[in-house]
N, C-alpha and C positions, 0 to 999 in steps of 0.2 A: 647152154650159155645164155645170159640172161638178155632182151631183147636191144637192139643199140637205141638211144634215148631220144632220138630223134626220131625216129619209126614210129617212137609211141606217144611224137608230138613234146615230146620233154626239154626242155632246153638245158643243154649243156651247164656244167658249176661255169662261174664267170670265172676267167681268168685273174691270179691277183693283182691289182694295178702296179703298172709300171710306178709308180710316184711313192710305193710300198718299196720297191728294191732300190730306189734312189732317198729314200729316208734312210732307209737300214744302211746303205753304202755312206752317206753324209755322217751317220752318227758312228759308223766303224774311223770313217779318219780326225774326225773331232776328238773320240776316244783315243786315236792314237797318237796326234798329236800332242794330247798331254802326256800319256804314256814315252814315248818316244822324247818327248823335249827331258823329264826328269830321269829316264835311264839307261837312253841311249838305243842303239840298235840292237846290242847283245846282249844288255840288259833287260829289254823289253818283254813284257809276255804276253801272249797272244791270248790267253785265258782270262788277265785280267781286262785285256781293251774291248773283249765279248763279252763280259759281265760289264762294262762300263758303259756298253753301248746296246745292252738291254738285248743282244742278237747270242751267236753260238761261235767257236772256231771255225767251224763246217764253212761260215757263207764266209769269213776271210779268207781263208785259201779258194773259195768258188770266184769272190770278187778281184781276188788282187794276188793268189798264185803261192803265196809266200809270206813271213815277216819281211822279208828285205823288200818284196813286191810292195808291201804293203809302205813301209818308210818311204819307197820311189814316189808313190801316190800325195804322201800328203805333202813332199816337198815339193811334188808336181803342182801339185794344187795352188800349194802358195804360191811359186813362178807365173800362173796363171789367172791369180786373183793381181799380183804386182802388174802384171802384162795389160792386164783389164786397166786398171786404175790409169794406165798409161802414166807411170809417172817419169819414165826415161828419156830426156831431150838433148841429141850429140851437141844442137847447137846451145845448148843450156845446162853444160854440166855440174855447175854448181850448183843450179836449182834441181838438179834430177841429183845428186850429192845430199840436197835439204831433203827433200820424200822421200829418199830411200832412207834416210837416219830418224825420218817421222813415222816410216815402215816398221823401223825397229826397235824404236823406243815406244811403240803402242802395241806389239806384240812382242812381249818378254822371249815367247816362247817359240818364237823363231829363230831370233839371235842364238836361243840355246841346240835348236835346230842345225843349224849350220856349222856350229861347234860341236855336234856330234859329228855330222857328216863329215867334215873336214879330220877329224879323229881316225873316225873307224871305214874310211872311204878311201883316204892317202894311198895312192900308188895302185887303186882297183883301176881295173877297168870298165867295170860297171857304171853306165852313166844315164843320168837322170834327163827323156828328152825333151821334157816344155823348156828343162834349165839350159840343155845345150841350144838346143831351137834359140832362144832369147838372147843367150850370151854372143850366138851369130850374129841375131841381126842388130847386136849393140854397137860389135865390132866391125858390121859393113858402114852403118851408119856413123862410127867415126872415123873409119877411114875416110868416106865422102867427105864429113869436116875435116880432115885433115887437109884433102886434097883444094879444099875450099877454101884455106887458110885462115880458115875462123877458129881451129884446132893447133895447138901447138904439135908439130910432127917430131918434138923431140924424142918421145916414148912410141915404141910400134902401139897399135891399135887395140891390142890386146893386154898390154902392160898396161896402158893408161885408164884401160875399164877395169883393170886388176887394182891401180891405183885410188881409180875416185870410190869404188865400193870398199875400199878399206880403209879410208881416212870416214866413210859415211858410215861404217860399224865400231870405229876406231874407242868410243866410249862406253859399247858394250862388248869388246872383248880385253880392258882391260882385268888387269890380276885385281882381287881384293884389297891387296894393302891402298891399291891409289884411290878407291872407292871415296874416303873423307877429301880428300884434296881437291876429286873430282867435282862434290858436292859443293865444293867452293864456290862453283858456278851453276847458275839456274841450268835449266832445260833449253832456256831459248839462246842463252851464249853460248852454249856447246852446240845447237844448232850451226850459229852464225859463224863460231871457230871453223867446222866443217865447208862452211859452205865458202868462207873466206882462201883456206887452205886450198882447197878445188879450184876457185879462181886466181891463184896464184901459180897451181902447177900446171895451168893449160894457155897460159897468156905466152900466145905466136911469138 
């Protein structure tokens, strides 16, 4: 057996850097990101977001378990990149209404994101946890507004964060035909519609 490499004074191969498995892991959800917003879940291929992402299929099932692991990650990510930015305020939910609709009109490919999820996710039980993590503490947090009366308590607490996220996606999950109509209005008066609409359905 050949002698161990420290006995002969040798120093060990360096380990490869942690900052290496966290490259290769950023550029597998970047890849799938785009991957996944254009085909979906089941459409998706795990060959092509390994060639996209310069790595193998081997370190996607090591990093993330699965395709479906892999989708839970990048939708994770984005709950966590929104979470970070802190743009959610119970006692401001019209302005947390405008950031979340400035969230989705500067990444197309979220909006498409969620329009998968919402698709091929209906009625699972499988749930993504930075999203449900988040969605709890939107709903403790307007409960407390509600309880505070600076919240309309007409909607339980969980209808009304159901409400203001989809009056704040509302422009990009229309159908194509309303697409010219839409255009009728800039960027920033469909902001201000959104945020007008939020503060009408939450006035005590």
């Amino acid at each position: 057996m050949p002698a161990d490499r420290s006995a002969r004074g040798e120093s060990a191969a360096p380990a490869r850097p942690l900052r290496d498995a966290d490259a290769t892991r950023q550029r597998l959800l970047e890849a799938a990101t785009a991957e996944f917003a254009v085909h979906g879940i089941a459409g998706a291929r795990v060959d092509r977001i390994a060639t996209a992402a310069q790595a193998n299929k081997a370190q996607i099932y090591h990093y993330f378990g699965s395709k479906e692991g892999l989708f839970d990650a990048v939708l994770g990510a984005h709950a966590n990149v929104a979470t970070a930015e802190e743009y959610f305020d119970a006692d401001d939910l019209p302005g947390t209404a405008g950031r979340l609709f400035d969230q989705f009109d500067s990444r197309p490919d979220l909006a498409r994101l969620a329009t998968w999820y919402r698709l091929e996710r209906a009625g699972s039980e499988r749930s993504i946890g930075p999203i449900m993590a988040a969605n709890e503490a939107k709903i403790a947090a307007i409960t407390l507004a509600q309880r505070q009366g600076s919240v309309t308590d007409t909607f339980p607490p969980d209808v009304l964060l159901g409400l203001v996220i989809t009056l704040a996606m509302a422009w990009v999950t229309l159908p194509p035909e309303f697409e010219n109509p839409a255009n009728a209005h800039s960027t920033g008066q469909r902001r201000e519609f959104v945020i007008e609409s939020v503060r009408r359905l939450i006035a005590p």
